[in-house]
N, C-alpha and C positions, 0 to 999 in steps of 0.2 A: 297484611296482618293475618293471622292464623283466627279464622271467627269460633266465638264459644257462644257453644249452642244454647248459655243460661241467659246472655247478654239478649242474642236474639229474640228469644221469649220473653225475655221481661221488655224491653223496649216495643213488640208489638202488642203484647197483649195489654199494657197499659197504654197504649196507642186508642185502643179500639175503646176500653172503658173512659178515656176522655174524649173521645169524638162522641162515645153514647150518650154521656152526659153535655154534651155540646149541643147536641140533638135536642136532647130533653125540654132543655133549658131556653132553646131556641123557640120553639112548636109552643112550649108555655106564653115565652113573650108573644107572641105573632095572636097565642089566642087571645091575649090580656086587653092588646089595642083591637082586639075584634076582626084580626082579619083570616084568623080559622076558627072554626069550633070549639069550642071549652069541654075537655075530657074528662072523664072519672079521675078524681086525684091519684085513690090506691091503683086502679088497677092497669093506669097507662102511665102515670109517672112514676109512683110507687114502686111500681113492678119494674120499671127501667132502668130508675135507681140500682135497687138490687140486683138485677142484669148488669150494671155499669160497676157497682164497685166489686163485683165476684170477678171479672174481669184484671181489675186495677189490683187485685187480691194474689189474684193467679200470679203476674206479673211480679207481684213483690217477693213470692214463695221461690219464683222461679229464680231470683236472682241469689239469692243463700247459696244455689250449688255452683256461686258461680265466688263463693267465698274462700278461699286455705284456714279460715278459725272463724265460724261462724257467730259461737259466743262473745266475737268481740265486733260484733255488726255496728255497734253504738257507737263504735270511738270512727264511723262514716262521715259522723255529721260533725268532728270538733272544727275540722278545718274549713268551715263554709265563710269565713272570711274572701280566701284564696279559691278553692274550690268548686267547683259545677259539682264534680258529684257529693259533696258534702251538703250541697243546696239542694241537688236533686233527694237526698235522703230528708233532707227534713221536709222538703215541700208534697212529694208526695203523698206522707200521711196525712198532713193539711188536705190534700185534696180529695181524701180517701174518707176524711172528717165531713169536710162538705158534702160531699155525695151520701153520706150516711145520713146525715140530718137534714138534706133535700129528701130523702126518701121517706123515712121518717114520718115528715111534717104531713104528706101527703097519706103514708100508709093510718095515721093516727088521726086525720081530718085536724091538723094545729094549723090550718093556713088559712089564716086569720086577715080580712083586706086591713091595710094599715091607709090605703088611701086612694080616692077617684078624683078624676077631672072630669071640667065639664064637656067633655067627647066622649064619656063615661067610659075612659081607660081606668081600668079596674088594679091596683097594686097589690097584690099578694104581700105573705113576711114570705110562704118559698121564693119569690121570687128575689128578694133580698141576698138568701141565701145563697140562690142561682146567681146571682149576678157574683156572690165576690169566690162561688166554688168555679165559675169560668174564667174568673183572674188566677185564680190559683193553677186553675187547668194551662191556660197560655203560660206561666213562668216554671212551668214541670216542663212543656214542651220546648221554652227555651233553653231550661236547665239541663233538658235532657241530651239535647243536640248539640249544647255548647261545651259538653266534659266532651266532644270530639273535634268542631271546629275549630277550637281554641289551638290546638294542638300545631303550631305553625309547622313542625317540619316534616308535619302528612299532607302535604299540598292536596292531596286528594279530598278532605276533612275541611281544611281550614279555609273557607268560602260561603257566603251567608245564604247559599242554595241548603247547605245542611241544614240550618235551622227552619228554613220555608219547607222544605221535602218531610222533615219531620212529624211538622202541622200539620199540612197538607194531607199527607198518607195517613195518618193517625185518626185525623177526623172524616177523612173519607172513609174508612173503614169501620167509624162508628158510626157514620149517617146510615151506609148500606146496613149495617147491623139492625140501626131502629128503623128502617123503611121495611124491612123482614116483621119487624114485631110491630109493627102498627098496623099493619095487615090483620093478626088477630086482637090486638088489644084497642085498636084506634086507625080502624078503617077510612073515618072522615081526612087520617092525614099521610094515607099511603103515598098521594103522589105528587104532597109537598115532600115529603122525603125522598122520596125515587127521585125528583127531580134535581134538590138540591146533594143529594150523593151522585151524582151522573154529573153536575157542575162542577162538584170539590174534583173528584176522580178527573176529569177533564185537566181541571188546572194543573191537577198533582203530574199529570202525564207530561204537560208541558213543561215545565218545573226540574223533573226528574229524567226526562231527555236532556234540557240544558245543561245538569249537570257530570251527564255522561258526555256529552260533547266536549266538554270543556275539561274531561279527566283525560280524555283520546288528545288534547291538545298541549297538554302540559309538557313545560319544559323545567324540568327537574333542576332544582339549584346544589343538590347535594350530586357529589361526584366520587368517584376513586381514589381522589386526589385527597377530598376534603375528608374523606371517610376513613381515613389511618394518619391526615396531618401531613404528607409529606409532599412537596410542589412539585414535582419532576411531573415532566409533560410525557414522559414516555413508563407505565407505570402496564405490570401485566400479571395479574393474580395467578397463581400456582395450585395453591390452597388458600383452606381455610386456616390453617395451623392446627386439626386436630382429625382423627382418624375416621367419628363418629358424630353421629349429631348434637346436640347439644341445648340448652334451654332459649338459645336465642337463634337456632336454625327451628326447633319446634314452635314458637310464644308466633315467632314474629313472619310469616311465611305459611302461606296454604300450602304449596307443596302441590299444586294443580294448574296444567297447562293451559295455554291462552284459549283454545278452541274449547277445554269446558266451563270456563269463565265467560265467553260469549257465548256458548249455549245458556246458561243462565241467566244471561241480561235476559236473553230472547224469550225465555220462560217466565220469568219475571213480568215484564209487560205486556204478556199476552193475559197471564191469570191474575195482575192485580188492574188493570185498564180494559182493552181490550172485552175478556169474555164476560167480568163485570158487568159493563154498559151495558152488553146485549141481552145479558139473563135479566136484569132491571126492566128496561126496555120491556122484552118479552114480560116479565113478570107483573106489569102495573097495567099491561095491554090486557092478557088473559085472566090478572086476578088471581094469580097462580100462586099460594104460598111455597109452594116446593121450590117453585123457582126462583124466587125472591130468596129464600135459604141457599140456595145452592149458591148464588151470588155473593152472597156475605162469605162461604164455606171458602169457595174459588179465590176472593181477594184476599180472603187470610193468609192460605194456603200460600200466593203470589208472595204475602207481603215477608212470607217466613225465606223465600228465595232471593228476593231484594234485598232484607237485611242482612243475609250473607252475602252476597256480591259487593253491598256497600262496607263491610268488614274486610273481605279479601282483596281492593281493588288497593285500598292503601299500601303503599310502597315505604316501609321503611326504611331510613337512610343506613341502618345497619345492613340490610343486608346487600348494601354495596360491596359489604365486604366478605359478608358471612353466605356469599353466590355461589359460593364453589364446595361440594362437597367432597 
């Protein structure tokens, strides 16, 4: 498949604004039952908030260039019956809701306990909040992943690593992002952050190799045969039937050879795993916010070369036929 550079932005960069809010949302619970410190509401959840949905914002902005009549964005969501992306359009401003009124609640001091136990866990209303903006968060990730896995005849796509890889890398990119800003804003929980984005990041590698193995292993069900209808076992392309290219030798085809397509894998899981780890690592050892930023910067940067790679590796069944120029 030919990757557009608006898909990619908006699928990582709303990536990272729900992994931040995952984060948030997290480090709150952990404090509630008392097993981290209890932070400034505005100025480390507040503030994250608004960190997380300027993110989720971007994301959405970005995806309009990736429209032919932008005016008619609305009529995205009529089909959410049948559709992932008709569901992905509605649930993300859902989730874009929650994160505004988890930020909100906290920048305005409205978090109000609605209830303790006798372990004296302490229930917030944000945390009410938080709990159903991170339900929201998980079926944006499912939704988001599954307008591709669905797709049965991109066998590349259609495998339930897509929707784990999706999670996975999305919220690893927002843990790294908040173990960056806890550093200034909420130093007591740098290195429940560092540690658990070095875990996400971890799994997502393993995760994410699996399903590069498993694309290097695939046996293709569509053929030359099936891809013009006609049975003959001895069958041998000439042409395409036309002089020049055309909208489905451009749509559907990078048009980039094998050796810079595994150069990219290899770029890819060096800057979104690999040099991550070590900057974290390094950054939580020395206390170093430079490097702690640099690590968020690095995995972005990775995750903008991964989501091309995982766009380009799809093999469509057209261009069985449409190979030969």
């Amino acid at each position: 498949m030919h990757p557009a550079l608006s898909v990619i932005f908006l699928t990582t960069l709303i990536g990272v604004g729900q992994g931040m809010f995952l984060a948030l949302f997290t480090g709150q619970s952990y404090a509630a039952a008392q097993f981290l410190p209890a932070q400034d509401s505005s100025g480390f959840y507040g503030a994250g908030s608004l960190i997380a949905l300027t993110f989720l914002i971007a994301g959405l902005m970005s995806s309009f260039f990736h429209l032919g009549h932008p005016e008619r964005a609305w009529r995205a969501a009529a089909m959410w019956r049948t559709s992932w992306l008709s569901r992905e359009v509605i649930v993300l401003p859902l989730v874009m809701m929650f994160v505004f009124v988890y930020g909100v609640m906290h920048f305005m001091g409205w978090d109000t306990v609605i209830a303790t136990t006798d372990t004296v866990v302490t229930f917030h209303a944000s945390l009410l909040v938080g709990a159903l903006g991170s339900l929201a968060v998980f079926t944006l990730f499912l939704c988001t992943a599954m307008i591709y896995a669905a797709i049965k005849f991109l066998q590349e796509w259609s495998n339930p690593l897509t929707v784990i890889n999706y999670l996975l890398l999305g919220t690893a990119s927002g843990f790294t992002l908040a173990t960056a800003f806890s550093h200034a804003a909420a130093p007591d929980l740098l290195r429940f952050y560092g540690t658990w984005a070095i875990i996400i990041t971890v799994a997502a590698f393993i995760t994410r190799s699996a399903s590069l193995i498993r694309n290097t292993r695939l046996k293709y069900k569509s053929t030359i045969q099936s891809a013009i209808g006609v049975r003959h076992n001895q069958i041998v392309q000439k042409s395409q039937g036309a002089m020049g290219g055309s909208y489905n030798t451009r749509e559907y085809f990078h048009g980039k050879k094998a050796v810079f397509l595994q150069s990219i894998k290899w770029i890819f899981m060096v800057l979104v795993f690999a040099l991550p780890i070590l900057l974290l690592v390094a950054g939580m050892r020395n206390n170093n916010i430079m490097v702690l930023n640099a690590a968020f910067i690095v995995q972005f940067i990775g995750l903008l070369f991964e989501r091309w790679l995982f766009f380009a590796q799809a093999r469509h069944p057209q261009n069985i036929y449409y190979q030969t120029v």
